[in-house]
FITOR-494945 format. One record per residue (C-alpha): residue in one letter; y, z, x. Coordinates in Angstrom, 1 decimal, padded with zeros to 4 digits. Example, Ala and Ser with C-alpha at 12.3 -4.5 7.8 and 13.67 -1.06 7.14 Angstrom:
// residues 2
+----+--------+--------+--------+
: aa :     c2 :     c3 :     c1 :
+----+--------+--------+--------+
:  a : -004.5 :  007.8 :  012.3 :
:  s : -001.1 :  007.1 :  013.7 :
+----+--------+--------+--------+
// end
This chain:
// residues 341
+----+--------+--------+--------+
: aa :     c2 :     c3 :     c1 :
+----+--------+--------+--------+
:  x :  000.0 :  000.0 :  000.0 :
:  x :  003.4 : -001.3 :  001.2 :
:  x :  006.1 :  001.2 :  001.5 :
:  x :  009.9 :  000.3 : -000.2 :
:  x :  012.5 : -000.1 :  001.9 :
:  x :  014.3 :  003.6 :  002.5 :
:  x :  017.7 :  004.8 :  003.9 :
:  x :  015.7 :  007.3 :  005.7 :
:  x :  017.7 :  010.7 :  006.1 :
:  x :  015.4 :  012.4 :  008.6 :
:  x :  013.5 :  010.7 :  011.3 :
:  x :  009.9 :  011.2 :  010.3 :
:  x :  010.6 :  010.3 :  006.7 :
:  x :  007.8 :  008.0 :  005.0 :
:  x :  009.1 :  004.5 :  004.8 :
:  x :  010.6 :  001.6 :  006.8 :
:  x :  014.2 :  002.0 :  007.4 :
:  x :  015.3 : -001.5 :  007.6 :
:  x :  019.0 : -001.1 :  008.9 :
:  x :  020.7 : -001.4 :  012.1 :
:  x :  023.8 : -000.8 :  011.1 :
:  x :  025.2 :  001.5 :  010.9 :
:  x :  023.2 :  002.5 :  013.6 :
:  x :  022.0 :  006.2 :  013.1 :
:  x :  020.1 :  006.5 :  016.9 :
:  x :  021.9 :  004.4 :  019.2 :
:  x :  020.2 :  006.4 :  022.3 :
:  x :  016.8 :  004.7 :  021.4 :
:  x :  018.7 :  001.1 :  021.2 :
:  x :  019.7 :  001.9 :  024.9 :
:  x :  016.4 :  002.9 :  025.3 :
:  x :  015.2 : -000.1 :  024.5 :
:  x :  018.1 : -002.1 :  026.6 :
:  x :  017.7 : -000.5 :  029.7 :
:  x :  013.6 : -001.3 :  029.5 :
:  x :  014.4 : -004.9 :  029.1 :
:  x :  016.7 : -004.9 :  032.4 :
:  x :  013.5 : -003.4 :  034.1 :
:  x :  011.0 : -006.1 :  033.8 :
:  x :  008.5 : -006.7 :  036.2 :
:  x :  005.4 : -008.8 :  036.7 :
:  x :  001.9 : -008.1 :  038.2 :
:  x :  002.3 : -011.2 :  040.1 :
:  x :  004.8 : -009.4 :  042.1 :
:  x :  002.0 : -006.8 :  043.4 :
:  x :  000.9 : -007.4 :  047.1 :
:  x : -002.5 : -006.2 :  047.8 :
:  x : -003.0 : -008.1 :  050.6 :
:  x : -003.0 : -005.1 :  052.9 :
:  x : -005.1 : -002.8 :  050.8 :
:  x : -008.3 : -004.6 :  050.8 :
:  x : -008.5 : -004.1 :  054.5 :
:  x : -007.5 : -000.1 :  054.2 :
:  x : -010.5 : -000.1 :  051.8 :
:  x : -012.6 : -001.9 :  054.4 :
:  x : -011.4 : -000.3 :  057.2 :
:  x : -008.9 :  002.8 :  057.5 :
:  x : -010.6 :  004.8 :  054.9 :
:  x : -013.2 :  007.4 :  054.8 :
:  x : -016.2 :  007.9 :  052.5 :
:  x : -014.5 :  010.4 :  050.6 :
:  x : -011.3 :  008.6 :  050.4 :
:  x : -013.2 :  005.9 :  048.4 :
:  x : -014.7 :  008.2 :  046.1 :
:  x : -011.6 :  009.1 :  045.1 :
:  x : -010.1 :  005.4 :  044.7 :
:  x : -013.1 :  004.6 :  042.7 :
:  x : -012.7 :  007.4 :  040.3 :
:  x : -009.1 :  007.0 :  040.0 :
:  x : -009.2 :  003.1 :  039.4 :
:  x : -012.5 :  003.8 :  037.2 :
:  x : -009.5 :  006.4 :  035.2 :
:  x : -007.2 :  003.6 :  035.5 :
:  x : -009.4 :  001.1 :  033.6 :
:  x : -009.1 :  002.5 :  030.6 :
:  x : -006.2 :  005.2 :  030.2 :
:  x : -003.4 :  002.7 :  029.5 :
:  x : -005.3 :  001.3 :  026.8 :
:  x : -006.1 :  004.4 :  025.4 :
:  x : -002.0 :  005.2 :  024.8 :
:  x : -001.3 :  001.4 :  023.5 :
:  x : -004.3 :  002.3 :  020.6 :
:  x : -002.0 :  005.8 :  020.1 :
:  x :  000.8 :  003.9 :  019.6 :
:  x :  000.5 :  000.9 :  017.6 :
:  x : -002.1 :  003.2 :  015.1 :
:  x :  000.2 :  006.6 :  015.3 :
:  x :  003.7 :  006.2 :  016.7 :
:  x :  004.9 :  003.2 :  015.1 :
:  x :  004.1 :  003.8 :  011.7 :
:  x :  005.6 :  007.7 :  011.5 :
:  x :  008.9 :  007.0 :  013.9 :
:  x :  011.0 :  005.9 :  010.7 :
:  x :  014.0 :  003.8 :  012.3 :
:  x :  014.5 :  000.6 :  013.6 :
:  x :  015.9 :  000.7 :  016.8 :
:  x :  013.1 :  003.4 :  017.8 :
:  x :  010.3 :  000.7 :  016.8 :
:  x :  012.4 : -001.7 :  018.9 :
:  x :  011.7 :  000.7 :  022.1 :
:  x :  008.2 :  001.2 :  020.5 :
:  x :  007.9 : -002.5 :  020.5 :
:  x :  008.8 : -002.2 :  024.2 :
:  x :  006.8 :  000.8 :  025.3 :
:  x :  003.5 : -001.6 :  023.6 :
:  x :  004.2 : -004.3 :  025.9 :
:  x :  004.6 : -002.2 :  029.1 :
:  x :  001.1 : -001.1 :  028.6 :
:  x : -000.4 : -003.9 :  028.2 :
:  x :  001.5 : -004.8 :  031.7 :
:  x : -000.3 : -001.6 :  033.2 :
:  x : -003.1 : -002.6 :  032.1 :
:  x : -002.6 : -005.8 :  033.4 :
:  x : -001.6 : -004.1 :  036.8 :
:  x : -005.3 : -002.0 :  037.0 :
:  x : -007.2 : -004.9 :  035.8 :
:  x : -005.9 : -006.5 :  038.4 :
:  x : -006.0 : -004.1 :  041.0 :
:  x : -009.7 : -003.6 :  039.5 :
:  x : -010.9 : -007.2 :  040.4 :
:  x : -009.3 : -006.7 :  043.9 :
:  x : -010.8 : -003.8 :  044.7 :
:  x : -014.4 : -003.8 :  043.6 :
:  x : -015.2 : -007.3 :  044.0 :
:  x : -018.9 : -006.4 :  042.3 :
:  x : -019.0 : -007.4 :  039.2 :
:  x : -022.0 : -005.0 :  038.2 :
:  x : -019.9 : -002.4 :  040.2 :
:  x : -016.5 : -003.3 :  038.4 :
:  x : -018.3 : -002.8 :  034.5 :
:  x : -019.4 :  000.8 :  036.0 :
:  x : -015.5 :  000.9 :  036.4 :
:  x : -014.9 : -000.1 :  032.6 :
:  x : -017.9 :  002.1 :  031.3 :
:  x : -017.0 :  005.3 :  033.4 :
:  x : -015.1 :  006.8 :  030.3 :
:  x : -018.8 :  007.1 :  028.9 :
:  x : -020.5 :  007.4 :  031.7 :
:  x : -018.7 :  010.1 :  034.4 :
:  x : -018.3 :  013.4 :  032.8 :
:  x : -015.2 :  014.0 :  034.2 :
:  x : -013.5 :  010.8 :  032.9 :
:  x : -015.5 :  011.2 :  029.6 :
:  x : -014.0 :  014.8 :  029.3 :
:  x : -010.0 :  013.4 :  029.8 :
:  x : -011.0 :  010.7 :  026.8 :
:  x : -012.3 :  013.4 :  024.7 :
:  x : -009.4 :  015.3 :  024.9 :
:  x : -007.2 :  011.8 :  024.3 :
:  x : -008.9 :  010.7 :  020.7 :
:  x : -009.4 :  014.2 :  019.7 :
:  x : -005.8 :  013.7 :  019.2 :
:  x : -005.8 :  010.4 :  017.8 :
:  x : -008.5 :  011.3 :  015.3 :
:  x : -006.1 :  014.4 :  014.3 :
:  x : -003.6 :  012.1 :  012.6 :
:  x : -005.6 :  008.6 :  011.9 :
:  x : -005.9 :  009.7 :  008.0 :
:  x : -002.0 :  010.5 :  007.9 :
:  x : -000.4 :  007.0 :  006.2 :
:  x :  002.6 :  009.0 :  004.8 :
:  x :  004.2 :  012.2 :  006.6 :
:  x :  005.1 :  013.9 :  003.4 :
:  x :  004.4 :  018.0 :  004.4 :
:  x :  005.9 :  020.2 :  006.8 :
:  x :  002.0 :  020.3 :  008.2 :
:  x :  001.5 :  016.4 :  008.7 :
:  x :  004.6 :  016.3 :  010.1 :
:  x :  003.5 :  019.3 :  012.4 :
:  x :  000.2 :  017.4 :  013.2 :
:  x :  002.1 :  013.7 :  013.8 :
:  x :  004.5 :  015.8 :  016.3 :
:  x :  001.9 :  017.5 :  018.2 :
:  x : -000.1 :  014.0 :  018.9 :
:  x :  003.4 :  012.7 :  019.8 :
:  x :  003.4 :  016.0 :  022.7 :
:  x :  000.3 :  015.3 :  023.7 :
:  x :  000.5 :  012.0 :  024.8 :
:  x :  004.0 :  012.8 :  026.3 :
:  x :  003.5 :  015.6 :  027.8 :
:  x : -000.1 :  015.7 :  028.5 :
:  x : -001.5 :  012.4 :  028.8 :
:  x :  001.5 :  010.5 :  030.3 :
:  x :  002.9 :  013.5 :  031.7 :
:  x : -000.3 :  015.7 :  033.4 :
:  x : -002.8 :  013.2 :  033.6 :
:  x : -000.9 :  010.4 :  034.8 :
:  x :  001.4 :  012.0 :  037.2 :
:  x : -001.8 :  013.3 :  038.9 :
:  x : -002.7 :  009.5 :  039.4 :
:  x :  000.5 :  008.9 :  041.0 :
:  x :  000.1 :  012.2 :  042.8 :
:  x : -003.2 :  010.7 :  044.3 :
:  x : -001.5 :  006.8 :  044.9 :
:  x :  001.2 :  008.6 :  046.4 :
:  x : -000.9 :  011.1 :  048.9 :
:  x : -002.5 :  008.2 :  050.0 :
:  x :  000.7 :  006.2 :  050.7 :
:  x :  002.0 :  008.8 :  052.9 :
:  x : -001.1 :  008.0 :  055.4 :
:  x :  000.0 :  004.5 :  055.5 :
:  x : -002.5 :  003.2 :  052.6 :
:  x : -002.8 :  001.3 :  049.7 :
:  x :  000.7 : -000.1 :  050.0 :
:  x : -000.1 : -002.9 :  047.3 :
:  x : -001.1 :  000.2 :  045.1 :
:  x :  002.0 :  002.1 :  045.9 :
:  x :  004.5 : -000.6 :  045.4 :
:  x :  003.3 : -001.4 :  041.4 :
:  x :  002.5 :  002.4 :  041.2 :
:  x :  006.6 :  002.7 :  041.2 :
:  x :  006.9 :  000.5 :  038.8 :
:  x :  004.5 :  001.8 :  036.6 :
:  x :  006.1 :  005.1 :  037.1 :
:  x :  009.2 :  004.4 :  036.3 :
:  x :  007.5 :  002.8 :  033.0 :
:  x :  006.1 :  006.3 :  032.5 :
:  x :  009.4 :  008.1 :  033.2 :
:  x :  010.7 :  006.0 :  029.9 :
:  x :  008.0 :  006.6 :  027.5 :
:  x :  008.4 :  010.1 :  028.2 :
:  x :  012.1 :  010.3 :  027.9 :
:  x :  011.6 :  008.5 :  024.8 :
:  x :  009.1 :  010.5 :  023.4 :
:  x :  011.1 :  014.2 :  023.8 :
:  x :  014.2 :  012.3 :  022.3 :
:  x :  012.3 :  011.9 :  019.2 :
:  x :  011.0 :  015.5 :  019.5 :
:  x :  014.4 :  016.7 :  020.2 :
:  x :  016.1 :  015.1 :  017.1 :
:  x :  013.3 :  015.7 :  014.6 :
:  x :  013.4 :  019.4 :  015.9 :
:  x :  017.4 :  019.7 :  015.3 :
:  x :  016.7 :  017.7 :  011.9 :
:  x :  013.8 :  020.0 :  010.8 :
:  x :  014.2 :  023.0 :  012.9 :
:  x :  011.6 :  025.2 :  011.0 :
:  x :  008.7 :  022.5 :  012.3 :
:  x :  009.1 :  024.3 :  015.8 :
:  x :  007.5 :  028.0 :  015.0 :
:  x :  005.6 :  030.4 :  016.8 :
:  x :  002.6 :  028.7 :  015.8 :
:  x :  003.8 :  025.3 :  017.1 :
:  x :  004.7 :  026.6 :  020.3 :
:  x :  001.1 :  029.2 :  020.6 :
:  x : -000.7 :  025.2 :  019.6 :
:  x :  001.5 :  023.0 :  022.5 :
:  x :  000.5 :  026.0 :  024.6 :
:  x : -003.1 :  026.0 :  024.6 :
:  x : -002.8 :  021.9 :  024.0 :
:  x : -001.6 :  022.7 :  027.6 :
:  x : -004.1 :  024.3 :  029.2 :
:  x : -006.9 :  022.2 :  028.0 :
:  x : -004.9 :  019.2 :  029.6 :
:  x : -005.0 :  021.0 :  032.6 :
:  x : -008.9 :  022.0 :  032.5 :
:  x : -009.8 :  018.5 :  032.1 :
:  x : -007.7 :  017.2 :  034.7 :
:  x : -008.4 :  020.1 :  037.0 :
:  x : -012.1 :  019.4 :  036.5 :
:  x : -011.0 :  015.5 :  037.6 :
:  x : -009.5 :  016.9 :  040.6 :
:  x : -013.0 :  018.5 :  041.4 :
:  x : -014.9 :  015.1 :  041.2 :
:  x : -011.9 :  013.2 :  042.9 :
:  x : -012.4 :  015.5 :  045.8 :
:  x : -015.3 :  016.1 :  046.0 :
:  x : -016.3 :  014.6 :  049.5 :
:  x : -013.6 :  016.4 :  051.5 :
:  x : -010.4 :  014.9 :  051.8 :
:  x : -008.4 :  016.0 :  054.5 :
:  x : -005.0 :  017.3 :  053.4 :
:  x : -005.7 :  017.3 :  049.3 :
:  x : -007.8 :  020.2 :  047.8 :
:  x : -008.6 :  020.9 :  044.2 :
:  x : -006.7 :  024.5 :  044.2 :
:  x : -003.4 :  022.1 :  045.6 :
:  x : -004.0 :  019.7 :  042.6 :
:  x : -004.1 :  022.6 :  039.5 :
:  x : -000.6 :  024.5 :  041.3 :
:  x :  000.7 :  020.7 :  041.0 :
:  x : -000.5 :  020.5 :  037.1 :
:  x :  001.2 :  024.1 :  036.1 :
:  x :  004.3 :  023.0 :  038.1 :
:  x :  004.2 :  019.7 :  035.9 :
:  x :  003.3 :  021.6 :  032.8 :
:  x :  006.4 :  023.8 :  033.5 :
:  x :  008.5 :  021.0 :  033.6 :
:  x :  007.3 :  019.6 :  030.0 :
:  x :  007.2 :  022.8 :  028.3 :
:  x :  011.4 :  022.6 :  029.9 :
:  x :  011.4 :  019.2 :  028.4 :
:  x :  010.6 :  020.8 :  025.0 :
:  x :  013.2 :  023.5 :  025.1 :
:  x :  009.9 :  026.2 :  025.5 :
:  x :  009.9 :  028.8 :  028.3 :
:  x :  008.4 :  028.0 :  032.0 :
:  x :  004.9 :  029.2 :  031.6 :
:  x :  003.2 :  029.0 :  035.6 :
:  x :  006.1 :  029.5 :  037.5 :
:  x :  004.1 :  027.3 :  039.9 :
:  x :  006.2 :  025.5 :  042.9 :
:  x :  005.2 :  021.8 :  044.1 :
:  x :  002.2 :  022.1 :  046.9 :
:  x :  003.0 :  018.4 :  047.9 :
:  x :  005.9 :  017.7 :  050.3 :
:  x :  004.6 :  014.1 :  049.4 :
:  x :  006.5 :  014.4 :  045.8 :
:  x :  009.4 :  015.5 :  046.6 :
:  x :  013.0 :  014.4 :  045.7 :
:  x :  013.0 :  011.6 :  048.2 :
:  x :  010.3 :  010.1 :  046.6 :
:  x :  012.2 :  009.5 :  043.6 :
:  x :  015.3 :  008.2 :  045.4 :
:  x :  012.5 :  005.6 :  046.9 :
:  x :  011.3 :  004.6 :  043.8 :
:  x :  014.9 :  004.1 :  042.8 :
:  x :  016.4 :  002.2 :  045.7 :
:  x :  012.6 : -000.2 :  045.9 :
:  x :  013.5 : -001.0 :  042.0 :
:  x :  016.8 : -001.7 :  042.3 :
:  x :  016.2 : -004.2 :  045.6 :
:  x :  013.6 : -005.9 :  043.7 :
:  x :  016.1 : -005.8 :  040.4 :
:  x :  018.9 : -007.3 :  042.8 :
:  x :  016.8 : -010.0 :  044.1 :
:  x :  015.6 : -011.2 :  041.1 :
:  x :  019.3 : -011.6 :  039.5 :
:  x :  018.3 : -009.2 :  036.6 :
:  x :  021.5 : -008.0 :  035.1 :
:  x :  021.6 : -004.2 :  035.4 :
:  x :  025.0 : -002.7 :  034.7 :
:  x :  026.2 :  001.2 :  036.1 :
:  x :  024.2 :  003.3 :  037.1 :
:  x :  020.5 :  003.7 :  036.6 :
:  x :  019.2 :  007.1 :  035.8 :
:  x :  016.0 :  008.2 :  037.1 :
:  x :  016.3 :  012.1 :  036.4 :
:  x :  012.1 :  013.0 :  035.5 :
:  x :  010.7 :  015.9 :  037.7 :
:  x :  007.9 :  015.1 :  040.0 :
+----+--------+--------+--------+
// end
């Protein structure tokens, strides 16, 4: 059943608000602007260096943990588009947010793009490369991270209208997860991994798209606790001690299962990355989301890797914006890049 047309007064209002103007969220049109000015292509990516770091540079151990990470890779994009197109878009109720939405869908099919990609170069095999694409059933850390991912899809997929204070409760809590959680635990661990091994002079290909993904990531998360921010000043009695006790434990699942990654990923011995480093990085991450969403620091935690530190972000900054310049891709003032590592 279609719904009407509606002049939506609150953000998660059933309907399809059909009108631009007068625009009521104009921070979600510049969203969506400043996504457009930073397009990129796979094509760009140069792996030619990395084959030979996996052939030659690289330990035993330090393989194992490219394969489970790519073998992660292969499927966790995908797993946020299905979120999106069957969650996001049809709750969000206003047009220029289902402009950045629109946005945000075609970014991940980029990244997935960029790990099918980087799939094929890596693992030649192809009987090794489906191992890749089944891992999510088949390694029980991986399986254990996609649990956690359509528990929370399947909390909402009967929701068609948000029409109570609980759906709307249970459509914003799938929206945290995947913001805060999915893109913003388990996938900053990735980058945490791309970027540990960049610092030893590997996996430059990796690295280089790695910033661009990121900086993808950095978006859809901005995006995501803009939503949250407004819906919670619209509807301020959503955000109760229930809602907070729920994103809380939501939390510290995310953590387990990624921590429990961190176990497999490292399991051979890799010099210079331990398990114990890897949770102290997820609390101080966790601390910054639960900042994100106006809740108290849980952890305290500080960042264990000198590897993620401010400069980093300046580099992913300055790299973009060279690439930006050279490509003649209009970007006007300043570009702000302000997400934690």
């Amino acid at each position: 059943m279609h719904s009407r047309p509606t002049d939506s007064t609150h953000l998660l209002d059933p309907g399809y608000n059909l009108t631009l103007r007068p625009m009521r969220y104009p921070g979600f049109y510049e969203m969506y602007r400043n996504a457009i000015r930073n397009t990129w292509t796979v094509e760009e990516v140069d792996f030619s260096t990395d084959t030979s770091d996996l052939a030659a540079k690289m330990s035993p151990a330090d393989r194992h943990l490219i394969q489970r990470l790519v073998a992660f890779f292969a499927t966790g994009d995908t797993i946020v588009s299905n979120n999106l197109v069957l969650n996001l878009y049809q709750h969000i109720n206003a047009p220029e947010a289902r402009m950045y939405l629109s946005r945000q869908l075609y970014e991940e099919s980029l990244h997935v793009q960029f790990y099918l990609t980087l799939l094929d170069t890596y693992i030649p095999d192809p009987a090794e490369r489906n191992k890749a694409f089944a891992a999510i059933e088949n390694i029980p850390s991986i399986r254990a991270k996609g649990e956690f991912c359509f528990k929370w899809i399947d909390s909402i997929q009967h929701l068609a209208r948000l029409d109570t204070r609980e759906q709307r409760r249970q459509f914003l809590l799938n929206l945290i997860c995947f913001a805060a959680c999915i893109e913003g635990l388990f996938f900053y661990a990735a980058f945490a991994y791309v970027y540990f091994l960049r610092s030893r002079g590997l996996l430059h290909g990796l690295a280089a798209g790695t910033n661009w993904v990121f900086r993808d990531e950095s978006g859809h998360m901005t995006f995501a606790f803009e939503v949250v921010r407004t819906v919670r000043e619209q509807e301020p009695e959503l955000f109760d001690d229930g809602m907070r006790a729920e994103i809380e434990a939501m939390m510290e699942e995310a953590i387990a299962c990624e921590t429990l990654f961190a176990e497999d990923v490292l399991s051979g011995g890799v010099a210079g990355l331990s398990a114990r480093d890897m949770r102290q990085y997820l609390e101080y991450c966790a601390d910054q989301r639960f900042a994100q969403l106006d809740m108290p620091r849980k952890y305290g935690a500080k960042n264990p890797f000198d590897f993620m530190d401010l400069q980093d972000v300046q580099e992913v900054t300055n790299f973009f914006e060279r690439r930006v310049s050279a490509y003649q891709v209009g970007v006007q003032g300043e570009v702000a890049f302000d997400m934690a590592f």
